[in-house]
N, C-alpha and C positions, 0 to 999 in steps of 0.2 A: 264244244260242238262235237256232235257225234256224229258219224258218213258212215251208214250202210254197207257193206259189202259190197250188195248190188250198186248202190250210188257208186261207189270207187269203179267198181268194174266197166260201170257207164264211162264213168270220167276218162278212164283210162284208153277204152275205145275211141271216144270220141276224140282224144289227143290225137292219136294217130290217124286219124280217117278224115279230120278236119287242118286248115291251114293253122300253124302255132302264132300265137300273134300277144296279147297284154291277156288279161281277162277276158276280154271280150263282152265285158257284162253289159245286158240290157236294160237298164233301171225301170223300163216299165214291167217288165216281168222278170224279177230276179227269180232265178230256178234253185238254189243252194241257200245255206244258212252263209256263205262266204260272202254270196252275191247281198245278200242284206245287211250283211255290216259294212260290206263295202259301200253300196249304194246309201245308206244311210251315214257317211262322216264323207264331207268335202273333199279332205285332205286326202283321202282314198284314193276317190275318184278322179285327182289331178295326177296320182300316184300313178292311176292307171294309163290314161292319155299320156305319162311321159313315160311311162315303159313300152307302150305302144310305138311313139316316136323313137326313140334309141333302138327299138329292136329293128322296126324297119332300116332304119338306117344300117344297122350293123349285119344287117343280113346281106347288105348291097355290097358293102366292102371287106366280109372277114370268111371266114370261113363257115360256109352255111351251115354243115353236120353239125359241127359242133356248138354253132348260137344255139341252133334248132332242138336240140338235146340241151341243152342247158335251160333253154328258155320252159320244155315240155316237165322237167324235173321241177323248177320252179310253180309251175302250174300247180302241183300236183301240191307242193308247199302250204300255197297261197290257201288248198279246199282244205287242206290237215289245219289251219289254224282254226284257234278255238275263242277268239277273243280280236278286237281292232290292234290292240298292240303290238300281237304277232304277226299277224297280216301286213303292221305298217313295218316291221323290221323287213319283212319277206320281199318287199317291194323298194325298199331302200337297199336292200344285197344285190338286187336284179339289175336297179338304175345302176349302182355302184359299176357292178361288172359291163353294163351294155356300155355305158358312158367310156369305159376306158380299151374301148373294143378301135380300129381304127373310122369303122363308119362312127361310132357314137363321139369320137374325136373329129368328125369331119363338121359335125352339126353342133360341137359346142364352140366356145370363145377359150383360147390356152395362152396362158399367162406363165412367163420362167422366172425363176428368184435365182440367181449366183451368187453362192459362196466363195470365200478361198479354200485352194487347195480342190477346187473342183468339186466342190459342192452345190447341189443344186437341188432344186421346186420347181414340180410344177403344178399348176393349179388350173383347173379342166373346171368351168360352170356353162351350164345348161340351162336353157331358161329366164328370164322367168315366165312361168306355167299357172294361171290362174294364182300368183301370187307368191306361190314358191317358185325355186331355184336349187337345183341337184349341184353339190359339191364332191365335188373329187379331189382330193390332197396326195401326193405323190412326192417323197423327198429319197436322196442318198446322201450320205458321206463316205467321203475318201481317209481310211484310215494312214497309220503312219505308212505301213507296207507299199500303199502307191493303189493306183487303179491297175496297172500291169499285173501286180503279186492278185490282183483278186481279192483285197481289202477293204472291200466295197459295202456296205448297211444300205437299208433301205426299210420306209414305211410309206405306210399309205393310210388315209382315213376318209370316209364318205361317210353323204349324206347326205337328205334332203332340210330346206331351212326356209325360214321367211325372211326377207332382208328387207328393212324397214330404212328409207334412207340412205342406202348405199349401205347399212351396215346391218350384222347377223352373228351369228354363235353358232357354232354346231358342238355339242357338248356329248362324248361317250365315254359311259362308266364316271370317272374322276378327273378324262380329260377335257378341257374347253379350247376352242380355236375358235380366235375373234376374226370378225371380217371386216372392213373399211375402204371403200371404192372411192379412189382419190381425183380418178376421172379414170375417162375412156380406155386411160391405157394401164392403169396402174391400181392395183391393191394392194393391202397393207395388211399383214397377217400376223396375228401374234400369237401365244402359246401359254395356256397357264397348266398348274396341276399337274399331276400322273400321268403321262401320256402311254408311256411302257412302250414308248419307239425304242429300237436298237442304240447304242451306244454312238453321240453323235450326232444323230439323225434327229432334225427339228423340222416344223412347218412353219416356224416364223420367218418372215422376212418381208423385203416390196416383192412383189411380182409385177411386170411389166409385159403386155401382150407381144405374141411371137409374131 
């Protein structure tokens, strides 16, 4: 997909002159070649009502400047893509980040996994949104040093997923993380493949809601 000068120039205006909010896209008159790939794949368009909802929310509780710049950069992402694929990454980085904002924590369901030695998960879902459900993965371990010395690891993985049954996959690059909803309060995570977390640092475990 190729944008204009003057299209970018427009865009760019109207970020600033208008409230920053998802897309915003009108599927009866999509105005962009963005607007029609979005508006023509489902999973899009649920992408967008849930970056919508996390962004409001995370406007209410975190720090506005900077959602409001992050969100207006992202914008500008979403018109540079050239294809649905890139779009859907661009929208899955966005949910990622509003989701672990303290508003977008306030409107999902968080779930904690403990290790020993003070190791822990935790696990932020959103949803579910017309079928999908936004995953957030967040783990550390405590190396031998201690948490005092500052021998701390940590990863994270997101993503958007369908969960069929209580259960789902969310799969990036070579890593896969399975899902399994045991009830109300309990999930079951496990871990296959290359994850290229830090040393230590896993997503498997139960999680139990907080």
């Amino acid at each position: 997909m190729t944008i204009s000068k003057f299209a970018m120039a427009m865009l760019a205006a109207n970020l600033f002159a208008m409230p920053v909010s998802a897309a915003g896209i009108d599927c009866k008159k999509p105005s962009t070649e963005s607007d029609h790939v979005i508006c023509g794949d489902q999973s899009l368009r649920i992408r967008d009502a849930m970056t919508s909802d996390l962004y409001t929310a995370a406007r209410k509780s975190g720090d506005t400047n900077t959602i409001e710049g992050r969100q207006q950069r992202w914008l500008k992402s979403v018109q540079s893509c050239g294809d649905a694929a890139c779009v859907r990454q661009a929208y899955d980085n966005q949910i990622g980040y509003l989701q672990a904002t303290k508003g977008g924590q306030s409107v999902s369901t968080n779930f904690l996994a403990e290790g020993g030695k003070g190791d822990e998960g935790n696990l932020s879902i959103f949803g579910p949104v017309g079928g999908l459900t936004a995953i957030l993965l967040t783990a550390t371990h405590v190396g031998p040093g201690g948490a005092d010395a500052g021998d701390v690891d940590a990863g994270s993985i997101n993503g958007v997923i369908p969960l069929k049954g209580g259960r789902g996959k969310l799969s990036v690059d070579n890593c896969s993380i399975g899902f399994e909803r045991l009830n109300a309060q309990t999930w079951q995570v496990t871990q296959a493949g290359v994850c290229n977390f830090a040393d230590g640092v896993t997503m498997q475990g139960t999680y139990r809601k907080q």
